[in-house]
N, C-alpha and C positions, 0 to 999 in steps of 0.2 A: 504494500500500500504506500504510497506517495502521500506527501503534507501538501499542502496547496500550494506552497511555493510550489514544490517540487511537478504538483501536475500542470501548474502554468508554464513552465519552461516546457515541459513535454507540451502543452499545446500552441506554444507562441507562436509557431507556423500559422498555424489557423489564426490566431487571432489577428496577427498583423495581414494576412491576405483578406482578413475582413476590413481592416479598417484602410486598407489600399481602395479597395472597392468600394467604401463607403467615399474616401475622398474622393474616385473617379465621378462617382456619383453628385455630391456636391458641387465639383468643379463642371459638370453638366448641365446642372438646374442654375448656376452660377452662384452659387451660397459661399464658393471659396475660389482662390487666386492660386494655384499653383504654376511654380517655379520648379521646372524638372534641368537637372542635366544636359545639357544638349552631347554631350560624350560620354560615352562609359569613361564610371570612376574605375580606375585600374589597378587599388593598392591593396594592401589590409589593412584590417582595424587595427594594426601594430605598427603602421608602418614610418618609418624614421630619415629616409631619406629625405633631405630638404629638399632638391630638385623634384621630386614626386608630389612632395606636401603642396610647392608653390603650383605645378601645374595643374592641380586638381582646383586648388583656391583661386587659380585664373580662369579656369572654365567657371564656375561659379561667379566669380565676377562680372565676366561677360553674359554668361545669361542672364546674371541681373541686371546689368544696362541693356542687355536688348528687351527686356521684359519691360523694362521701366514705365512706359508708354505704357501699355496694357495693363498696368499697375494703376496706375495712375485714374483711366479711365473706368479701369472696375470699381475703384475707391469714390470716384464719381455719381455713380450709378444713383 
């Protein structure tokens, strides 16, 4: 038998593919703004390279200025 913790980690799969779908979902009916990646991130959750850290936080950067605009006008709405 597993502790709650314990059966939430075994289910977090599920629960995060629910709440992906629930954003898709939002971001549909337009109740939320999402800012995706425009490139696969390409590192790990460990990862130490500086050269890696900075071009992942440049993609990020850049989709945020190109979103900016569409930011802008959803906050409008």
């Amino acid at each position: 038998m597993h502790s709650p913790f314990g059966q939430r980690l075994l289910n977090r799969h599920t629960h995060y593919n629910h709440q992906i779908e629930k954003l898709r979902q939002w971001e549909q009916e337009q109740k939320a703004f999402v800012i995706r990646p425009s490139k696969p991130i390409l590192i790990g959750k460990l990862e130490r390279d500086p050269a890696k850290l900075q071009a992942v936080y440049d993609i990020g950067t850049q989709d945020a200025k190109a979103a900016l605009e569409g930011l802008k006008q959803y906050l409008n709405q």
